[in-house]
N, C-alpha and C positions, 0 to 999 in steps of 0.2 A: 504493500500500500504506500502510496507516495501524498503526499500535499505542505500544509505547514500550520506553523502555533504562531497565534496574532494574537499580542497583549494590547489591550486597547487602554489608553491611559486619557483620563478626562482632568482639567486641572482650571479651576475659576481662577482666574487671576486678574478679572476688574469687573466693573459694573457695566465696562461698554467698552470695545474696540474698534476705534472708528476705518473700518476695512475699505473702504472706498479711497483711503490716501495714502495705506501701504503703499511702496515702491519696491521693497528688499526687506527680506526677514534672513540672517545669519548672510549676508553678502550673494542671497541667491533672491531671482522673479521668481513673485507668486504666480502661480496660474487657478483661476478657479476650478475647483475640481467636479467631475461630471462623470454619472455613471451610465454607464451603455446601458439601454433602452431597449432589448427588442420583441417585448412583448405589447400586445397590442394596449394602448392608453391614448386618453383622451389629448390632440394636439396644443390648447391652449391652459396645459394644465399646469402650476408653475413650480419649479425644481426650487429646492435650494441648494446654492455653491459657493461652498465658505473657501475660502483663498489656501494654497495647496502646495507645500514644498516640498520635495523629493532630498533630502542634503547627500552632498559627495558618499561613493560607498566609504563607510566606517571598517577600518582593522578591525572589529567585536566582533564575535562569536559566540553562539550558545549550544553548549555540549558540541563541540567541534562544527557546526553550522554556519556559516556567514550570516548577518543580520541585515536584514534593509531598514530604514526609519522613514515613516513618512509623517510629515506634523501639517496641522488643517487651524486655520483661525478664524473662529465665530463671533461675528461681531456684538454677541451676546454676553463678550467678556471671557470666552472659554478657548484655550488653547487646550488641543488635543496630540497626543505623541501614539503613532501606531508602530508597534515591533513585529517585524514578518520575519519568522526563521522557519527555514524548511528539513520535511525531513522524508525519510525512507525506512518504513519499519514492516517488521513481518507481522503483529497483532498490534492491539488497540493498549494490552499492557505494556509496551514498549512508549506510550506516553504518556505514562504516569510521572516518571521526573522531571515533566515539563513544566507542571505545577510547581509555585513559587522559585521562577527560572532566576538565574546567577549568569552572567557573562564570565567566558573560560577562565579571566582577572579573580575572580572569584566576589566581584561586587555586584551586590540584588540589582537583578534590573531595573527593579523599582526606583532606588537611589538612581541609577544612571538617567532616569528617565526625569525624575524630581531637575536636577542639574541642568539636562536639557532645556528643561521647561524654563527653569533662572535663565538661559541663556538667548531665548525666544521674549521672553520677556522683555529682559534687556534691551534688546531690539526696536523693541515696541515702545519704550515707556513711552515717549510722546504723543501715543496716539491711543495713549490709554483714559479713559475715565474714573476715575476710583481705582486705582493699580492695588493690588492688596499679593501677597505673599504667598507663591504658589504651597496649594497644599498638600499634606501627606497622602502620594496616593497611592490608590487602590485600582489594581492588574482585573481588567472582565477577559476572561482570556477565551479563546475559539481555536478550535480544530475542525482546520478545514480538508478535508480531504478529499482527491479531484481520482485518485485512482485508488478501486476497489480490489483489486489484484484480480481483475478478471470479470467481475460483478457488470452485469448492464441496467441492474432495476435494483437502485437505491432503497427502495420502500422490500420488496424480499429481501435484502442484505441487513437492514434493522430488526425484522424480524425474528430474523436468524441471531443477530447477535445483540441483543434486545438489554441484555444481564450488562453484557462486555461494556456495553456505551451508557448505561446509568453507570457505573463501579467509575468510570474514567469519570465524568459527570461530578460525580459528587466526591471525587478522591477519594474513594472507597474499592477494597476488594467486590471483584462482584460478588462471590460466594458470600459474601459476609450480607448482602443486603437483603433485606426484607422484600417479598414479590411488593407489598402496598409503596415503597418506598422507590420500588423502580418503574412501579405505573406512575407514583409524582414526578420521577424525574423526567417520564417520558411523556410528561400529558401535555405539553406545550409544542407541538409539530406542526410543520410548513413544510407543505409539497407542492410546487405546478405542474412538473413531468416526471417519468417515473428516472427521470435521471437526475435530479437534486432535490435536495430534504435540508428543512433546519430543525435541530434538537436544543431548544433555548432553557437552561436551567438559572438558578438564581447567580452561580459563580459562573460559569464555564457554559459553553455552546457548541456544537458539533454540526458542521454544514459538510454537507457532501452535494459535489457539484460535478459528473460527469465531463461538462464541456469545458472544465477548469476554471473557470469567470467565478468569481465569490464577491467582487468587490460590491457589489450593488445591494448584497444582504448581511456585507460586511457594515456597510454605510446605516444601512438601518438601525442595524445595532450600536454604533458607535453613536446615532443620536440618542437613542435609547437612553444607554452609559450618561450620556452629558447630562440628559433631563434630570436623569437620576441624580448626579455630583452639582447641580443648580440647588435641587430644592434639597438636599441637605444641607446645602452651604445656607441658603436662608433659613433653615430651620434653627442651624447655630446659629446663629446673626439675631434670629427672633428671642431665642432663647438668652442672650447675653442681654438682649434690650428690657425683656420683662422683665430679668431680676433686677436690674436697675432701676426700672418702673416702681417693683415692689418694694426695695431699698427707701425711695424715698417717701415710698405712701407711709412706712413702716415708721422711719424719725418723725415726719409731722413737722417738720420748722421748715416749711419751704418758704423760699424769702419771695418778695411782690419781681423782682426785677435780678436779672443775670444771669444765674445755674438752673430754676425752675425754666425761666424764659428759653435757654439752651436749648435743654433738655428736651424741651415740647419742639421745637425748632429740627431736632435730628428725628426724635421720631417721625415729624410729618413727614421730612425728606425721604426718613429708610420708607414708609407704608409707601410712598409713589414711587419710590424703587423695587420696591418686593411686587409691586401692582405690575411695573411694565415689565421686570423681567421674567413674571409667570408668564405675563402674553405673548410675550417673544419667544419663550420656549416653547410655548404651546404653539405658535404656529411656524417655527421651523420647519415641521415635518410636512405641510400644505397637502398631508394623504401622496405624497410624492407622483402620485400621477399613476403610479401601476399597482394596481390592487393588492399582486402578489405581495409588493413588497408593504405595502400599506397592510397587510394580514401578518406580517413576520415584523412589522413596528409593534402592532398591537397586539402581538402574541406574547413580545418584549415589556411592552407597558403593564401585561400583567404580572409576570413575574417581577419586575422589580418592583408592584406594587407602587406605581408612577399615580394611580389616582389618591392612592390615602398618603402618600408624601403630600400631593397639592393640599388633599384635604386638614390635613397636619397644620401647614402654613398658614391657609385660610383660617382656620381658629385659632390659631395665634393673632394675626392681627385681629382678628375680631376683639381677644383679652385688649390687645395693645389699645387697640380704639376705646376698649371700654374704659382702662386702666389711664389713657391718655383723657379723657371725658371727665376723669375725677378730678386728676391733678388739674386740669383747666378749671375745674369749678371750681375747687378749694385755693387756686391761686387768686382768680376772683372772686371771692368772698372776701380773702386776705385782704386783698385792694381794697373791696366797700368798705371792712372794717374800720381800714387807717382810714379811708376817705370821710367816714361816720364821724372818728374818732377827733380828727382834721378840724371837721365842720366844729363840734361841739367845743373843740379848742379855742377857736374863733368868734364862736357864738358867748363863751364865757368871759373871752378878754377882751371882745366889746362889751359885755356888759358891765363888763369892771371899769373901763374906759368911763363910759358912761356916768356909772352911780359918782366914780372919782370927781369926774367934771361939773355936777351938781353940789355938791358937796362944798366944793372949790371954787 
């Protein structure tokens, strides 16, 4: 069996990339990137193509393999690093140490990839909006495999080795899994022809592609992966803002003017950032135009469980708004008080004026 392991790495590193003024990312042209199309869709139906660089081949290797890198930037704020290593193996147990891969140097790809990503960054700061600090990340990794050692019907070959590909799936011996445990891993599948299949789990995927082309169900997946590293990133960002929220409901001395005034000041700004970057995530994918692959998006949205992250966010801001709703009340209150307080000040020391000047 021939094909290859593609770690797909997703990394937020701003609120906004402004991709229409790239010129050069790492001393190389972007090209937008585009996948081959040739199943039947509708002609005016519209693709997204976030900006595309292939970098010089790299000395790396994984487990004696050459490595290709391909990085993609979303003007959504997301740079993305993909790692293609190819291989040749006589079973499916022969890629089990491709899980959590090492370059031959013996450094996690992960780190190498984190690095990369500073150095794409870099690149970019200028045409960054909000640039924040590429984060720890986390490897969605695919096995693609374009030759079945003989095999012409992808859909009989899973059957057949049904155990083999949950065990690889879930980095598990097959023998050791449970039958209900290898219907879960295999209940999420995509087929158009009997000659390619996608096997989409929560860590790992398995695509087999006869005519060797993966990229187009590769792409799906890697929006997938982003949507997923979006709303976790705002989910921390929610989460850092309510307990601050809470912090100050919790002292009670909020002053009329400055740190409260801030305070409400960044929330309004993060809720209209959290509002547009859901939207923009949400319609990246524009159903991409071919059904198949619009089936193998949302085959993807359910395993990463892409709608109860949004739904996560969305009731966060709703506490925020509510929790934001208080501190604006009790800030103005605070104001009427002194303004009460103000008046009454004035009202006594004219009348003091007053009784003085009769008197007098």
């Amino acid at each position: 069996m021939k094909g290859e392991v593609v770690y797909l790495y997703a990394f937020d590193v701003a609120n906004e990339i402004i991709t229409s003024r790239v010129q050069e990312i790492l001393s190389e042209k972007p090209f937008p990137f585009e996948i081959k199309m040739d199943r039947t869709l509708p002609k005016d139906m519209p693709l997204y193509k976030p900006l595309a660089i292939e970098p010089h081949p790299l000395e790396m290797r994984v487990r004696g393999a050459p490595m290709r890198l391909l990085i993609r930037i979303y003007n959504v704020g997301v740079v993305t690093v993909m790692a293609r290593v190819s291989f040749e193996i006589q079973s499916l147990a022969d890629l089990m140490p491709f899980h959590n891969p090492k370059l031959d140097t013996g450094e996690p790809l992960d780190s190498f990839a984190l690095k990369f990503c500073g150095q794409v960054s870099g690149s970019l700061k200028d045409l960054m909006v909000g640039q924040q600090e590429c984060p720890t990340p986390e490897a969605y990794t695919v096995f693609c495999l374009t030759d079945l050692a003989g095999a012409s019907d992808v859909n009989v070959w899973l059957a057949a080795h049904r155990r083999d590909v949950a065990g690889l799936l879930a980095e598990t011996a097959p023998e050791d899994l449970s039958e209900a445990q290898v219907g879960e891993v295999l209940r999420i599948q995509r087929s158009f022809e009997n000659t390619d299949l996608a096997v989409i789990d929560w860590d790992a995927a398995l695509i087999a592609d006869l005519t060797g082309y993966v990229d187009d169900v590769l792409y799906a997946l890697e929006l997938a992966n982003l949507q997923l590293e979006e709303f976790r990133v705002m989910d921390r960002r929610l989460d850092l803002y309510l307990d601050r929220a809470y912090d100050d409901l919790e002292r009670r001395h909020l002053p009329m003017f400055g740190a409260a005034n801030k305070m409400l000041r960044q929330l309004r700004r993060f809720r209209v950032d959290v509002a547009k970057l859901a939207d923009e995530v949400t319609h990246i994918t524009k159903f991409f135009g071919d059904w198949h692959l619009a089936r193998v998006y949302l085959g993807a949205r359910d395993r990463f469980y892409l709608d109860q992250w949004r739904a996560s966010v969305e009731q966060r801001l709703a506490q925020l708004d509510k929790l934001y709703s208080v501190v604006h009340t009790e800030v103005n209150e605070l104001r009427m008080l002194w303004l009460e307080i103000i008046i009454v000040i004035f009202f006594a020391v004219d009348l003091a004026i007053l009784v003085w000047v009769r008197r007098h």
